[in-house]
Every structure is written in structure tokens, then in C-alpha cells.
MDTraj code that builds the backbone (N, CA, C; nanometers):
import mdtraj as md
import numpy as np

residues = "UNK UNK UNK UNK UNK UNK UNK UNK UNK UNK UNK UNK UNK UNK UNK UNK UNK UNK UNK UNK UNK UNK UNK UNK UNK UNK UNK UNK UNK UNK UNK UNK UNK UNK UNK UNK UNK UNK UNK UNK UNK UNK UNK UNK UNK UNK UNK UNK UNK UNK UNK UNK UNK UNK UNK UNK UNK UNK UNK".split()
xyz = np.array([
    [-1.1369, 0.0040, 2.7779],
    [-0.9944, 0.0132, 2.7761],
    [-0.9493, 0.0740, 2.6439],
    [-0.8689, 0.1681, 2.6374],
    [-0.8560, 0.2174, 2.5739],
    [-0.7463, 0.1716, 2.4549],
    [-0.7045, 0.1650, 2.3620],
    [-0.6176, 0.1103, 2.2410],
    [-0.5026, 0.2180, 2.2162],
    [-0.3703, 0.1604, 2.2559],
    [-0.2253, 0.1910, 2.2470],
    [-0.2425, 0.2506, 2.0689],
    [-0.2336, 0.3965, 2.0560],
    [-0.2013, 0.3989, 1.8807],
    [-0.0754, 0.3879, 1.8101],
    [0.0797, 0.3618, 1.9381],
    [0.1564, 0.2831, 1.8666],
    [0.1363, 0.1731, 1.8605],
    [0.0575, 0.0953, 1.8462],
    [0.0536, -0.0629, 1.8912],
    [0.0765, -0.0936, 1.7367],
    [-0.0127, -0.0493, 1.6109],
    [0.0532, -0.0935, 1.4701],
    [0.1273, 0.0350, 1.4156],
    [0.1983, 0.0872, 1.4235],
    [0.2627, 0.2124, 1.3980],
    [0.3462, 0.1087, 1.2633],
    [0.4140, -0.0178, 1.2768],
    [0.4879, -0.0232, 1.2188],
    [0.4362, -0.0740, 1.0583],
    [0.3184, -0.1578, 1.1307],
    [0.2098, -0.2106, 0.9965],
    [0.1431, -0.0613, 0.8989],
    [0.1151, 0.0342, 0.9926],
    [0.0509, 0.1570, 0.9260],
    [0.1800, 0.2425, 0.8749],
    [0.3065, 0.2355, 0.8818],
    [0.3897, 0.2953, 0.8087],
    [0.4419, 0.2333, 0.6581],
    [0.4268, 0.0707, 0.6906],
    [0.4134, -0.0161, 0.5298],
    [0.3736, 0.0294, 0.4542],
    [0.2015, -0.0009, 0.5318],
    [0.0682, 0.0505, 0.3922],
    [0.1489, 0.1559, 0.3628],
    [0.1374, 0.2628, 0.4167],
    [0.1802, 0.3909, 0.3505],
    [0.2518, 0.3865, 0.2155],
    [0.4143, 0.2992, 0.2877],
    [0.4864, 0.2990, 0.2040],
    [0.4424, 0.2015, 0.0301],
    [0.3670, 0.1301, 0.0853],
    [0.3151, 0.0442, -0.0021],
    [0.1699, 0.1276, -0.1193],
    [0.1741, 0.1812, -0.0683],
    [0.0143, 0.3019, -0.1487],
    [0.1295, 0.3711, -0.1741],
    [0.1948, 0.4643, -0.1537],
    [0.3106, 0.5525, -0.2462],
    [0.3644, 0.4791, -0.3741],
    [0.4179, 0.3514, -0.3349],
    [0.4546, 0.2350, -0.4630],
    [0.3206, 0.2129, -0.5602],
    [0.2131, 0.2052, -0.5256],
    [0.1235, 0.1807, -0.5970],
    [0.0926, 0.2645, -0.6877],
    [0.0674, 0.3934, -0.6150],
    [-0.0028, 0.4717, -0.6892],
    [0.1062, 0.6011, -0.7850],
    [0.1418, 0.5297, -0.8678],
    [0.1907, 0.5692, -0.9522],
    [0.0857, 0.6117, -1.0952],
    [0.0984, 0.7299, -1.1936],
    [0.0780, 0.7751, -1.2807],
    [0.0079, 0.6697, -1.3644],
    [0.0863, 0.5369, -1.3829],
    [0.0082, 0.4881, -1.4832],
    [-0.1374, 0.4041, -1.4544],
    [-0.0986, 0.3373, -1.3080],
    [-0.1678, 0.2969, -1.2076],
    [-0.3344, 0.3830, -1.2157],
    [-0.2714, 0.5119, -1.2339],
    [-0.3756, 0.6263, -1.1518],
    [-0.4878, 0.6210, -1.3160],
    [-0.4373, 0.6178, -1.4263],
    [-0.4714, 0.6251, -1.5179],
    [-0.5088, 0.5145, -1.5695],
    [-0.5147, 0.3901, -1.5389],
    [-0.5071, 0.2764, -1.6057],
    [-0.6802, 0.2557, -1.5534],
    [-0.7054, 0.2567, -1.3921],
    [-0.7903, 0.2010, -1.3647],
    [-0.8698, 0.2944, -1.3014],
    [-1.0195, 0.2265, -1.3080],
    [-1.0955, 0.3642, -1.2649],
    [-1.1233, 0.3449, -1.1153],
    [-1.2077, 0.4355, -1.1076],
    [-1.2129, 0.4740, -0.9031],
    [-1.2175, 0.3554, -0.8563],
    [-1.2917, 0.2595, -0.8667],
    [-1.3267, 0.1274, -0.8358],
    [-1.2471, 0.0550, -0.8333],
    [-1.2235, -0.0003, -0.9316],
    [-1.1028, -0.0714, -0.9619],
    [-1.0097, -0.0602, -0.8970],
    [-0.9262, 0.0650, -0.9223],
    [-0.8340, 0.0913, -0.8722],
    [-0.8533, 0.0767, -0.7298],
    [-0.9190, 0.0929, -0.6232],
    [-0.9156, 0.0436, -0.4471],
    [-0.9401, -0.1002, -0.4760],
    [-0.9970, -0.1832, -0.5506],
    [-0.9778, -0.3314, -0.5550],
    [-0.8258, -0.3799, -0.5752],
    [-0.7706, -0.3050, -0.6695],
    [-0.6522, -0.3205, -0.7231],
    [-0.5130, -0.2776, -0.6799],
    [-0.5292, -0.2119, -0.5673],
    [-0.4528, -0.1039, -0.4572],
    [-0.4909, -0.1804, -0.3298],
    [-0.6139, -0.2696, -0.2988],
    [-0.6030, -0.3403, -0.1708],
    [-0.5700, -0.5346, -0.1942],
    [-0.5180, -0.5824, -0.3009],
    [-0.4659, -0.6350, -0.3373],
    [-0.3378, -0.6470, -0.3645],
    [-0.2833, -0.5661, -0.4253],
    [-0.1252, -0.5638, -0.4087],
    [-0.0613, -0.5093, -0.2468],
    [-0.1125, -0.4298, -0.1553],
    [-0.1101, -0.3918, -0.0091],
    [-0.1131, -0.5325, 0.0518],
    [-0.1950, -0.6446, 0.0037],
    [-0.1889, -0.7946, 0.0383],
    [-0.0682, -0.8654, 0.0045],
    [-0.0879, -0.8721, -0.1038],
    [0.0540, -0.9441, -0.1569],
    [0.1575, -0.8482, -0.1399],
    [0.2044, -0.7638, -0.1168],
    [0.3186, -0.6654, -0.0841],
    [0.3443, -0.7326, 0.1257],
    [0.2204, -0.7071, 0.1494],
    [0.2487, -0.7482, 0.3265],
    [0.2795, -0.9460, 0.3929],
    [0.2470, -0.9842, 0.2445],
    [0.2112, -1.0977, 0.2701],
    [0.3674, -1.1524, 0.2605],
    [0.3807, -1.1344, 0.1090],
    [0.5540, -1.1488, 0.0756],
    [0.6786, -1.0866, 0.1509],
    [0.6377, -0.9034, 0.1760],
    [0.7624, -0.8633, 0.2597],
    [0.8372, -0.8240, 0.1800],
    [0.8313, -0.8121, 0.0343],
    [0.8839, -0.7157, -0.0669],
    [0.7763, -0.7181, -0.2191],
    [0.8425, -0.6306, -0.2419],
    [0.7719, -0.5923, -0.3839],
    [0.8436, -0.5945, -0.4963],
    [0.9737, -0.5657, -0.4652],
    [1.0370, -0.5668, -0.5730],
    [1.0536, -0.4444, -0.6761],
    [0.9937, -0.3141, -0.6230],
    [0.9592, -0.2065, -0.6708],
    [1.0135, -0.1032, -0.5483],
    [1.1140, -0.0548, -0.6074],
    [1.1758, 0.0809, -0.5135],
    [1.1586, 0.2164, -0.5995],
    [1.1539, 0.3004, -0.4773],
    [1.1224, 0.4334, -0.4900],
    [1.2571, 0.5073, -0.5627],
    [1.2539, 0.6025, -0.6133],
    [1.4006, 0.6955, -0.6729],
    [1.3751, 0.8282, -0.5916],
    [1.4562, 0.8007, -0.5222],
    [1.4660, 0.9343, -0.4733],
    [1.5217, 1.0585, -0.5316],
])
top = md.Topology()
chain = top.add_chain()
for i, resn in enumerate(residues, 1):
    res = top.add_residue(resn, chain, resSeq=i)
    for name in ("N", "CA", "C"):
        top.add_atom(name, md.element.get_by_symbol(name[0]), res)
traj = md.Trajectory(xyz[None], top)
């Protein structure tokens, strides 16, 4: 049986939005390759877990 790919459309548009918030300049520089996906799939936790971040984008 095959798997609906809107079925998390709305969870996979978060992350997104949530990795754009993350990965910011200093972020990118602070920590190395490693780190940084430990440290980028941790806040994607606590960002989904809570339901805000507290960190908005400037458009």
C-alpha cells in the first residue's frame, strides 16, 4: 500500500521552517559538520516539541 505524501506535508513544512531559523551565519560558523546536525536535530526537537521558538525571520 502505498503512502499518501501529503499525509505530513504540514510537519515537513515546520522542519523546513525550523532549519532556515537555525541555520544562521553564526550557527554555521560556530559548530563543525558534526556538531552542528547534533545541534540542528535538537533544537528541530525542542522547536516541534514547544510550538515556538521565539526566533522570527525579517523579511
Amino acid at each position: 500500500m502505498k503512502r499518501n505524501l501529503r499525509e505530513n506535508t504540514g510537519v515537513q513544512l515546520l522542519l523546513k521552517r525550523y532549519r532556515t531559523l537555525f541555520q544562521i551565519s553564526e550557527n554555521l560558523n560556530y559548530y563543525s559538520r558534526a556538531d552542528f546536525k547534533i545541534a540542528e536535530k535538537k533544537f528541530l526537537k525542542f522547536a516541534l516539541m514547544e510550538g515556538t521558538t521565539k526566533i522570527y525571520l525579517e523579511a
